[in-house]
Structure formats: structure tokens, C-alpha cells
N, C-alpha and C positions, 0 to 999 in steps of 0.2 A: 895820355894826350893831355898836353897840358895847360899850352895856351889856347887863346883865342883865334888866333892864326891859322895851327894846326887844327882846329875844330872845322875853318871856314876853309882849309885847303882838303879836308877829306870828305866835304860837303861836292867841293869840285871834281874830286873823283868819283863821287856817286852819280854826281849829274852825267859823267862822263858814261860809264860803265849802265844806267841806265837809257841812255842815248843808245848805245852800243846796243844794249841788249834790247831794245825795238826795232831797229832798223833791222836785226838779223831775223826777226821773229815778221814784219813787215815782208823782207824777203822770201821764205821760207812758207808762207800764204801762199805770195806773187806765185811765186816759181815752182812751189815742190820740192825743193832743195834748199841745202843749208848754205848760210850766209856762205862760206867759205867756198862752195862749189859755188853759186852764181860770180864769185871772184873768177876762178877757172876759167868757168865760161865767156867770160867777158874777156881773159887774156888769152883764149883761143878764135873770139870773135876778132881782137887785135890782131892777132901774130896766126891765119893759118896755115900747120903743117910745124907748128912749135914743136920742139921733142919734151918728152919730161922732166929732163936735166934743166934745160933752158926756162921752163918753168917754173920750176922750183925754187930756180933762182932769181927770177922774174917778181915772184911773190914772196920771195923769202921764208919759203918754208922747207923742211926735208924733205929730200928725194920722195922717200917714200910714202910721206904722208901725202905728196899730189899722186904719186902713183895707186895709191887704196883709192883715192877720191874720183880719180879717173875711173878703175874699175865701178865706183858705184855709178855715177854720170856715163856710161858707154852701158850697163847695164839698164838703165832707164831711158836708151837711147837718144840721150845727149849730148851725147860727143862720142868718136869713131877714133880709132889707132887705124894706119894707114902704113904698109914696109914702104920704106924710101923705092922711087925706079931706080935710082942709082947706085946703090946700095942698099941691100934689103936687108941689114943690120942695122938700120939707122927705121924707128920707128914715128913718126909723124903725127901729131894729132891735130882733129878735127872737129867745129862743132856741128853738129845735125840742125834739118832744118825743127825739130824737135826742143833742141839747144835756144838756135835759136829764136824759138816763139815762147819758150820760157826768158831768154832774157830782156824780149819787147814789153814783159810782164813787168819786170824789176824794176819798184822804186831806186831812184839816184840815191848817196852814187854808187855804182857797179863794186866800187874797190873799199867797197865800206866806209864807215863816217872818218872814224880815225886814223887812215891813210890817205884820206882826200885831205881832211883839215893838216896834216902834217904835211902834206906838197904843198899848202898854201901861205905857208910860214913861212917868213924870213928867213933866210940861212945864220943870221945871227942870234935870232930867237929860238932857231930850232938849235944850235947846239948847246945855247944856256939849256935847254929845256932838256936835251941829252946829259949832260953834264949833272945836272940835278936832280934826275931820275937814275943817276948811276951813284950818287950818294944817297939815295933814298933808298934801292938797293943792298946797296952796303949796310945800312940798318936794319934790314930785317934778317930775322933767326933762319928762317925757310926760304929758300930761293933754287927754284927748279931752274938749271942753265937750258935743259930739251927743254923746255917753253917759251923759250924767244923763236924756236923752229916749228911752233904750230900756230895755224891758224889761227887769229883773235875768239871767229864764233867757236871755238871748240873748247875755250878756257870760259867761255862767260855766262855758261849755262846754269 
């Protein structure tokens, strides 16, 4: 690190990453659950009777990581699987009133800090800001691709 620049832009990702990492820890008090499951909840509080596919891609994460997450949240009964009436191959989720009195708990916002400040950007500033973060990438020796498909709180522990 060489200049001054890069000193004062990785100052910015601390600030970030530390933001990050109270808000989930903030939530995780609230609620009893980790930042990434009070996410869930919230996008079963939007959408109920969402299937898991449709959530997953809803949050942008793998299938399978919302489906482990489901099972811990439906195990603390906070959210319920339901078979569709119409087809009962199509399974439905739900949140409990358990769900949701954990999420009347949850500091804002629901969807995390870094997903809310990224809806609230310019569409020309958010693609400078993808663009840049994708040559910034490009520079480092280690880059897990399965980590753009998990949850933020599950990387910044």
C-alpha cells in the first residue's frame, strides 16, 4: 500500500465492514438470530408463501444456503414450510407470529446496511462503483467466486 489514497480508501472499507459488523451484531441481540436470517424474515414478511427458489434469488444467495437457514428459523419457530393446495410439490413459506415479533424487534434496515445504501445510489454511481470493485478484484491473489452467493453476515465474522 502505497499511497495516500489507497491508505485513505482502505480506511473506507473499514469504516464499512465495521458498520457492517454492528448492525448484524445489533440485530442478532434484537432478534435472536443472525443478521442474514432477520433478512429472510423480512422477505417472508414481504412476499408470504414465497418458495425457496424465489428467495434465494430474491436475496441473492444459493438455494441452499436459504434452505439451511430456513431449517434453523422454522426450527425456532420462525417461519413454517406450507405444501402448496394446488400442488403439493410446490412448498410455500411462511413467517410465524414468533417471526414475526422477532422482526418488530429489528433495528433498520431489515436488508442490511449495505444493500439498503446500494438501492439508494444512482444507477450511474452504482455501476462506476461495480466496475471498480471488479478491478479491485481482479487484484487480489485469493478470491472465493461461492462468496458472492452467501450472505454478507456469514463473511464478516
Amino acid at each position: 500500500m502505497s499511497t495516500p489514497l489507497a491508505r485513505e480508501t482502505l480506511k473506507q472499507f473499514r469504516i464499512i465492514l465495521g458498520a457492517v459488523r454492528h448492525h448484524f451484531r445489533a440485530l442478532e441481540t434484537a432478534c435472536g438470530v443472525s443478521g442474514a436470517q432477520v433478512w429472510i424474515l423480512a422477505a417472508l414478511a414481504e412476499s408470504p408463501g414465497i418458495t425457496v427458489s424465489r428467495l434465494s434469488e430474491a436475496l441473492s444467495i444459493h438455494i441452499s444456503t436459504a434452505s439451511n437457514m430456513l431449517d434453523k428459523l422454522a426450527k425456532a419457530g420462525m417461519a413454517e414450510r406450507r405444501r402448496g393446495e394446488e400442488d403439493r410439490r410446490v412448498v410455500n413459506l411462511y413467517l410465524t407470529e414468533k417471526g414475526q415479533a422477532a422482526l418488530a424487534r429489528a433495528p433498520q434496515p431489515l436488508t442490511g446496511l449495505v444493500p439498503n445504501a446500494l438501492g439508494k445510489l444512482p444507477e450511474s454511481a452504482l455501476a462506476r462503483l461495480h466496475e471498480d470493485l471488479a478491478l479491485l478484484i481482479q487484484q487480489m491473489n485469493y478470491v472465493d467466486p461461492e462468496a458472492a452467493n452467501k450472505p454478507l453476515s456469514t463473511l464478516v465474522r
